[in-house]
C-alpha positions, 0 to 999 in steps of 0.5 A, spaced: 518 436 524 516 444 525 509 445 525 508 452 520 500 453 520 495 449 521 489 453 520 486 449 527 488 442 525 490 438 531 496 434 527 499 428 531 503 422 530 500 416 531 504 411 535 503 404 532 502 401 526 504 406 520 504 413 522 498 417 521 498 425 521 491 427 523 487 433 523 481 437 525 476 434 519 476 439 513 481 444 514 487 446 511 493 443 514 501 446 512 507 441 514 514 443 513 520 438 515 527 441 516 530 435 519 533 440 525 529 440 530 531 434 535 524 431 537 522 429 531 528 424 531 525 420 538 531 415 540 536 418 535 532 415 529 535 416 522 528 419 520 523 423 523 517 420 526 512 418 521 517 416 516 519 410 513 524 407 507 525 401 502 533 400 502 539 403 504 537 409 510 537 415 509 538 418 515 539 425 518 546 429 517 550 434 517 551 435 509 558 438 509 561 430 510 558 427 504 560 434 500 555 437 499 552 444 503 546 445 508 540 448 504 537 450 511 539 450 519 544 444 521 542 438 519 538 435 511 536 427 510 541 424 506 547 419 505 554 419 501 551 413 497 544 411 496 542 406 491 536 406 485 530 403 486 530 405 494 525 409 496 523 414 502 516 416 504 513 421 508 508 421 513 501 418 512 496 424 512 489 424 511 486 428 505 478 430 503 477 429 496 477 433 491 481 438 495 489 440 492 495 437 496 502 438 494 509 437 495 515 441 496 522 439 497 529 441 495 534 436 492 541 436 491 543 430 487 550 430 484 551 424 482 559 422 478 563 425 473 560 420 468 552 422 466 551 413 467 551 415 475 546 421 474 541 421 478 533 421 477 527 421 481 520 419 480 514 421 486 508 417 487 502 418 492 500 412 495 495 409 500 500 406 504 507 407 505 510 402 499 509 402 492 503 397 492 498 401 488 501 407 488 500 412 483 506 416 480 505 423 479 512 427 476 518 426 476 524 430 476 530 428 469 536 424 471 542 429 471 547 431 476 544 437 481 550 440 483 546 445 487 540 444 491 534 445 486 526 445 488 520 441 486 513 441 486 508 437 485 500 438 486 495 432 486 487 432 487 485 425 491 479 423 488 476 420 495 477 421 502 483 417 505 489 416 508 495 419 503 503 419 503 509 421 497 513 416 495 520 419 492 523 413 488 531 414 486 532 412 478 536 411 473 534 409 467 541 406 463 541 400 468 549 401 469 550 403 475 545 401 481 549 407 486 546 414 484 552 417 488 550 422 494 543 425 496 541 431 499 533 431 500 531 438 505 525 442 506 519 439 505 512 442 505 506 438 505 500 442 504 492 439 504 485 439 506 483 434 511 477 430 509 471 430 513 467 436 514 466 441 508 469 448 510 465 455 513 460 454 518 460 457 524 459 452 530 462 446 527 469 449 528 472 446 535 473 449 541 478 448 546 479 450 553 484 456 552 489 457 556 494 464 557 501 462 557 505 468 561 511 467 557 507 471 553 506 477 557 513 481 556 510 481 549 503 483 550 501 490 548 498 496 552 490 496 551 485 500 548 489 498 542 488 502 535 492 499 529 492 503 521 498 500 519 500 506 517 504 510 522 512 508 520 514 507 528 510 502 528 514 497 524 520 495 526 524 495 519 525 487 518 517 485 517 511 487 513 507 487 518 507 492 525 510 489 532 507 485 535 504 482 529 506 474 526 504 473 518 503 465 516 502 462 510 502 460 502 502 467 501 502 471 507 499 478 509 503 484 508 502 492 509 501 495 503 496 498 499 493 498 492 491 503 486 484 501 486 483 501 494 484 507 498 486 505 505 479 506 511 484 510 514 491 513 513 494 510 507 496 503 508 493 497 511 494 488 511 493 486 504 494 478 502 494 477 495 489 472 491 493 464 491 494 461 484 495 454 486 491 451 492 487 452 498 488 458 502 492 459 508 494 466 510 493 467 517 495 474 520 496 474 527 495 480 532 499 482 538 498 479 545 494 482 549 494 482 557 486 481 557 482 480 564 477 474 566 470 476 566 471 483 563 467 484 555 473 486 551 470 488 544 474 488 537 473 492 531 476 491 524 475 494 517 474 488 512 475 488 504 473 482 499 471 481 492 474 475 489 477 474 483 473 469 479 467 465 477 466 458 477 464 454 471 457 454 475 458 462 474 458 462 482 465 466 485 471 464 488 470 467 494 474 465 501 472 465 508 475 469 514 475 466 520 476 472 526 479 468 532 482 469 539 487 464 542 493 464 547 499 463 542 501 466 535 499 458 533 492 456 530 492 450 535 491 454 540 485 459 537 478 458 538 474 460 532 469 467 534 466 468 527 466 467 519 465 472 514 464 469 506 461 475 503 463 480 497 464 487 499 464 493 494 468 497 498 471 497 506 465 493 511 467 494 519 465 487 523 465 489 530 466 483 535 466 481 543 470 477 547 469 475 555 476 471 557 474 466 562 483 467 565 486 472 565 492 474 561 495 474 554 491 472 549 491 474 541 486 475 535 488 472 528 485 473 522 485 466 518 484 465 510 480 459 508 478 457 501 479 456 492 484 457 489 484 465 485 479 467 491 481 474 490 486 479 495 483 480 502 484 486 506 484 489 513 484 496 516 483 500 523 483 494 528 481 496 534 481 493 541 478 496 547 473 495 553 468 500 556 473 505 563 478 503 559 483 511 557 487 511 551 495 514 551 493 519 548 497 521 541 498 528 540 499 530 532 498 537 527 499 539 521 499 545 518 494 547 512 498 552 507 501 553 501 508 551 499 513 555 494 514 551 489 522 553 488 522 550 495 516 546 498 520 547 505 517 554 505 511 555 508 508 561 504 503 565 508 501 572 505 503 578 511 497 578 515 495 571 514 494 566 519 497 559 519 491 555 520 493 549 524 489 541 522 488 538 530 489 530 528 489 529 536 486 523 539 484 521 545 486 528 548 481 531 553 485 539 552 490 542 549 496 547 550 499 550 544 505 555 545 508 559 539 514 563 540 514 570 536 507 569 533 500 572 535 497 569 539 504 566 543 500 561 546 492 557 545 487 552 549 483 552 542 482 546 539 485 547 532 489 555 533 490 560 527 497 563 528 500 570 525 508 571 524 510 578 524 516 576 519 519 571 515 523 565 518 523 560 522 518 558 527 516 551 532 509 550 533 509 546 539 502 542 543 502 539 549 495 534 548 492 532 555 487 526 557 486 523 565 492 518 564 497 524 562 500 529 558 504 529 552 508 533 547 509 533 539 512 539 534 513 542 527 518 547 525 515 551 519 519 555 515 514 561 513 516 566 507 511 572 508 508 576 501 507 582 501 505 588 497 512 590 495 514 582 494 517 582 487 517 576 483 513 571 481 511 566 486 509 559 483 505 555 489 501 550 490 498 545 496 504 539 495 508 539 501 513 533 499 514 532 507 507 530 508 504 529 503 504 524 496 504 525 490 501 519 485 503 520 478 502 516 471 500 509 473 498 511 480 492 516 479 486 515 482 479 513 479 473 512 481 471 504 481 466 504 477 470 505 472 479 504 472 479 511 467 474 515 471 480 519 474 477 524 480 482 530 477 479 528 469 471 528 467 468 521 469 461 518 470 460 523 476 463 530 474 465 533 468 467 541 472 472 540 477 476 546 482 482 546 486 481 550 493 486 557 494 487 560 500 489 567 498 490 574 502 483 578 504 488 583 504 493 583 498 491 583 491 494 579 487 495 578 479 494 571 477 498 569 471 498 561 469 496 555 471 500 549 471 499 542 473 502 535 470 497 531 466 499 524 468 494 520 463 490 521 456 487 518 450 482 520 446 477 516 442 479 514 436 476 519 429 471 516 424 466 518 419 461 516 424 465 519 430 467 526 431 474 528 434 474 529 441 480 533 441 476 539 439 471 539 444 469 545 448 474 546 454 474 552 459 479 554 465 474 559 470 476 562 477 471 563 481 471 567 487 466 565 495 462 568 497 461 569 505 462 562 507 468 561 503 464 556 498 465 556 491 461 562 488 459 562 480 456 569 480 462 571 482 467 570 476 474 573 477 476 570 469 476 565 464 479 562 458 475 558 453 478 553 448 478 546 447 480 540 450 485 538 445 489 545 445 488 546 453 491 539 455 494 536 449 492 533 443 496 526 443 496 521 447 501 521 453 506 516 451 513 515 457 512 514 463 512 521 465 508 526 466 507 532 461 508 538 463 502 544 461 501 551 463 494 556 460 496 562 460 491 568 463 491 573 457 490 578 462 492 577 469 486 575 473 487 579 480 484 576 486 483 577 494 481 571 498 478 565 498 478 563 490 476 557 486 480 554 480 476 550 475 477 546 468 470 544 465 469 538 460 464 539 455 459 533 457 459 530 451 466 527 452 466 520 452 465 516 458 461 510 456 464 507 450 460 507 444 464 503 440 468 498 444 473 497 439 474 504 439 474 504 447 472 511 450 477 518 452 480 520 458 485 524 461 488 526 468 492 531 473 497 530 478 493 528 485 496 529 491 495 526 498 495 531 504 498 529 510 493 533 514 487 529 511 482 535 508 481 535 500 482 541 496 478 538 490 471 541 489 467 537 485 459 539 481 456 532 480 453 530 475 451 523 478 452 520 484 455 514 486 451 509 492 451 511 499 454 517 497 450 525 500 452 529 495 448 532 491 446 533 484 448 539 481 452 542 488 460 543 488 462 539 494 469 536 496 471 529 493 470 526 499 464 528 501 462 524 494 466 518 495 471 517 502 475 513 499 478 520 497 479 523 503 485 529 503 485 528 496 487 534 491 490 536 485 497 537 483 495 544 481 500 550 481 498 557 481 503 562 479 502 570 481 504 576 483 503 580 489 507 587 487 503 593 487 506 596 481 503 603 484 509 604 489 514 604 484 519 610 484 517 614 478 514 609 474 520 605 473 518 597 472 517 593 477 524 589 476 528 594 473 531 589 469 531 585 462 526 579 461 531 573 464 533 568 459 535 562 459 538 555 456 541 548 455 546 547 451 548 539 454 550 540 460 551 548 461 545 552 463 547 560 460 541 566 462 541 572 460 537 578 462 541 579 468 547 583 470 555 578 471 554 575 478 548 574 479 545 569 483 542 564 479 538 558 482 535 552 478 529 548 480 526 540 478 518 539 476 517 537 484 520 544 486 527 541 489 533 545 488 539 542 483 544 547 482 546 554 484 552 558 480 553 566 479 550 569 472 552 567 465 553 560 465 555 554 469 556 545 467 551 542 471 552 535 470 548 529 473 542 533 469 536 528 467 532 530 460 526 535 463 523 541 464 527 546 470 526 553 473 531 557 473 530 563 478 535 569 477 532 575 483 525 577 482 524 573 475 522 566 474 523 562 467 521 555 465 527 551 460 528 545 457 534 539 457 
């Protein structure tokens, strides 16, 4: 028998009469019997401890002798010719009533060439081990199983009491009493023992906890910080980080989903709500190395919301128990608190714990409760105690703008300086050195670097606190603009290195409603901005945005509804004022339209984004920090006035910065609970809703920055034909350009697919799109 998770029930064998398996009153308890381990078999017994049978003996074998195969391990309960009418009972287990139990095992029953000796089973709970008053509860058809096959089967004792299964061998045309070979393999027995309800704090038992040092090799250094979202963390063959054990019906995984952004980074330990029975999900920390008599305290992020109400109207909700103990087992593990309370959003529970003996010791995170009890999530663990100094952990990105023909390119405008994001923690003092930049070296905290050219350049820290030093670095491929750089220059704040990019299907919206998306109007917000970090120096001329709209539909036309589509909408570019914040009074340019020919006038069908651009009628010229903003007409449906009708909505590309900071300014127009924004001000997302923490759009803005006024006797800027480009199946052929020149061709996400020399080439392998074809200063968009 291996004990799989037992939720602090204390399961033994009796030792006389018929066995019973015994537990801590009102707990969950899982068995799994996989008829490999060699103590479950004492004095070499055909069946484990606890088990019994009526008739010829099953009995513990290898299942390659009686022609059949192993379903797990070495060893299955079977023989090459059991009889019908036999019967073969689990263990004796004591179970609450009310309380779900199941059954689940595999089966291989093969039976004979002739269907008289196919095989059947009939399965019964009894309250003893025979088939006086026992209760059938399923069955499984006779045929001939030639492969091994599962069945399940969940019963609900009406009264509390000891239970057991009873498998009895059939055939209902009587005319054969040999069913032929039999393999029976991985039994799972889950339940409730009877007794105690569940929940409660100090009814849980506790023991006297013992550190095991064969445990020490594993134990983990303190202070310990754990955001399931750092990837040298995970060892590539498990869902959880090292160190960490996840047990149960269903297990706990790292991950992360739509509707919860993470507490922090990007992941964090997520178990799905259970559709059949009691929870078991357990989730085991690391082993740490813990001294006696010193206050050691754990903090945690905790997310739980339920998922379904009772006939009573009361939630489905489960119980966390948080509990310390000495093995990745519950049965060494005492209970330090409970938590059984709805949440709306990440709630932080912070604990303490004084070990009585030195040595390892782990912390778990233990589900109890009802069946569709709704997921459950944790985040940003932490394990410290007072003197104690963390490693420290150097990391840095950079806050930049990214070509949009090659987001590996970092561009910077010449005089620009590259503004570093310090994401350091626990350093006391930092060292920064930066070959061929001014200044060369810094002691600042997050230094600003300038580059005299374009090319190649390695940032490197060296991060310092009272327990050491260490290193990190980034190499950044700068791109410089200046006034005589030709060509348009599409950019954006995408860095597909650090940053994610959610698309249709993944954009975030604000809880109150699954449509209220943070880059579209919502009950919050009806004007929005993207944040650039232009040259103070370089005037620019701003020609486009782009952007991908990744979710739209409007409100359905009748005589009593009028036609969102033709709703006001305008596109504005702000300038700053001295702080850099958004400055309405200093509008550099605007385009005033409507919604519907802005942004599209249908509804967005596929599973891609479309691609929009708005052309400035005139280039807009800009220097310094300025604001684009899209602004909603107010009376766009948020709150449906006709729910057969539902309400509109629409969305862009959002992307996730690596460094953590926001470029989506937002003008409240309400404000959600907790939040500090105010009504009326522009602020960043996050500052409205953390949950939107380093969230922006996928906005790309296109400029040019040559000042024409330095061309020779008034020749245009390209000197050149306006480029021209087209698909033809696969061929691509530009025009416009002299024979030989270089042509490059890019994807929507900036990567480039295909190089040939002016006028034509096959490019193969092309999906059906939108691309840009750049031939050398000029840019221009076709379509496959």
């Amino acid at each position: 028998m291996k004990k799989i998770f037992t939720f602090a029930c204390l399961l033994a064998l009796g030792l006389s009469g018929s066995p019973t398996v015994a537990a801590a009153e009102g707990e969950v308890f899982d068995i799994e019997y996989n008829f490999d381990v060699d103590a479950d078999f004492p004095d070499g017994a055909n069946l484990p401890a606890g088990w019994a049978q009526d008739g010829t003996p099953l009995k513990r074998t290898s299942g390659v002798p009686l022609g059949l195969s192993n379903h797990s391990g070495d060893y299955i309960l079977g023989a090459a010719s059991a009889k019908f009418d036999e019967v073969i009972y689990t263990p004796l287990i004591k179970v609450a009533a009310g309380k779900p139990c199941s059954l689940e095992f595999q089966y291989f029953l093969p039976g004979g060439t002739n269907f008289v000796y196919a095989t059947g089973m009939e399965i019964y709970t009894s309250a003893s081990q025979s088939m006086t008053g026992a209760v059938k509860v399923g069955a499984i058809k006779q045929d001939n199983y030639k492969d091994w096959t599962k069945f399940t089967v969940t019963v609900t004792p009406e009264a509390d009491g000891d239970m057991c299964f009873a498998l009895k061998f059939v055939n209902d045309y009587g005319m054969t009493t040999n069913c032929g070979a039999v393999g029976l393999d991985s039994f799972f027995i889950s339940g409730t023992c009877y007794g105690s309800t569940q929940g409660g704090g100090d009814d849980d038992p506790v023991i006297e906890l013992y550190p095991n040092e064969d445990n020490a090799g594993e134990c983990i250094e303190l202070p310990y910080f754990e955001t399931f979202s750092d990837q040298t963390h995970f060892t590539g063959d498990s869902y959880v980080p090292r160190g960490w054990r996840s047990t149960g019906s269903v297990t706990w995984v790292t991950a992360s989903v739509d509707a919860l952004p993470a507490k922090a980074g990007q992941y964090y330990l997520i178990t799905n709500h259970n559709t059949e029975g009691e929870r078991d999900d357990k989730a085991y920390t690391p082993f740490f190395n813990l001294d006696a008599g010193t206050e050691y305290t754990v903090s945690y992020y905790v997310y739980m919301q339920g998922n379904d109400y009772n006939e009573d109207g009361i939630l489905y909700l489960p119980t966390m128990r948080f509990t310390v103990g000495t093995e990745h087992d519950s049965e060494f593990h005492n209970t330090i608190s409970k938590f059984s309370d709805r949440t709306d959003g990440w709630v932080k529970q912070e604990h303490k714990f004084t070990p009585e003996a030195s040595g390892p010791y782990c912390f778990s995170f233990a589900l109890t409760g009802p069946v569709n009890s709704g997921y459950v999530a944790i985040d940003d663990v932490q394990v410290s105690a007072p003197d104690l100094i963390a490693r420290v952990e150097p990391a840095f990105a950079a806050k930049a703008l990214y070509s949009l023909f090659d987001n590996s390119k970092t561009v910077l405008f010449e005089g620009q300086p590259l503004k570093i994001v310090n994401q350091t923690r626990f350093a006391t003092s930092y060292e920064w050195s930066v070959d061929g930049a001014e200044p060369a070296t810094s002691t600042e905290a997050e230094p600003e670097f300038t580059f005299p050219a374009s090319g190649t350049y390695t940032v490197t820290l060296k991060a310092t606190n009272p327990r050491g030093t260490r290193t990190t670095q980034h190499t950044y491929n700068v791109q410089l603009v200046g006034k005589d750089t030709k060509g348009d220059q599409p950019l954006s704040l995408y860095n597909s290195a650090t940053d994610r990019l959610y698309e249709r299907g993944e954009t975030p919206a604000f809880s109150i409603d699954p449509y209220d998306f943070i880059t579209g109007y919502n009950h919050y917000y009806f004007e929005l901005a993207q944040r650039f970090d232009l040259s103070d120096e370089i005037p620019v001329k701003l020609k486009q945005l782009s952007f991908y709209v990744t979710d739209r539909r409007y409100r359905g036309t009748t005589e009593f509804y009028d036609d969102q589509r033709v709703k006001p909408f305008s596109l504005a570019v702000y300038g700053s004022d001295a702080n850099g914040n958004l400055d309405e009074s200093n509008e550099l340019g605007r385009i005033d339209t409507t919604i519907g020919e802005a942004l599209g006038s249908s509804g967005l069908g596929g599973n891609a984004p479309a691609n929009h651009d708005i052309v400035f009628d005139t280039p807009i010229e800009a220097t310094g920090t300025i604001y684009v903003a899209m602004i909603f007409d107010r009376s766009m449906e948020v709150v449906p006035q006709d729910s057969q009708l539902g309400r509109s909505y629409i969305a862009t590309s959002v992307v996730r910065h690596g460094h953590g900071q926001s470029s989506l300014y937002v003008k409240p127009v309400d404000t959600p609970e907790g939040s500090k924004a105010e009504i009326g001000k522009w602020t960043t997302v996050d500052a409205l809703d953390s949950a939107f923490a380093g969230m922006s759009p996928y906005w790309m803005l296109w400029l040019n920055a040559y000042d024409e006024t330095n061309a020779i006797e008034g020749v245009a800027a390209d000197n050149a034909a306006a480029l021209t480009a087209s698909f033809r199946g696969d061929i691509l052929t530009v025009g416009g350009v002299a024979e030989g020149t270089a042509v490059d061709v890019y994807n929507i996400a900036g990567a480039r697919v295909a190089s040939f020399a002016a006028p034509s080439a096959a490019i193969a392998g092309l999906p059906a799109g939108i691309y840009l074809v750049k031939a050398g200063t000029q840019t221009v968009k076709t379509v496959k």
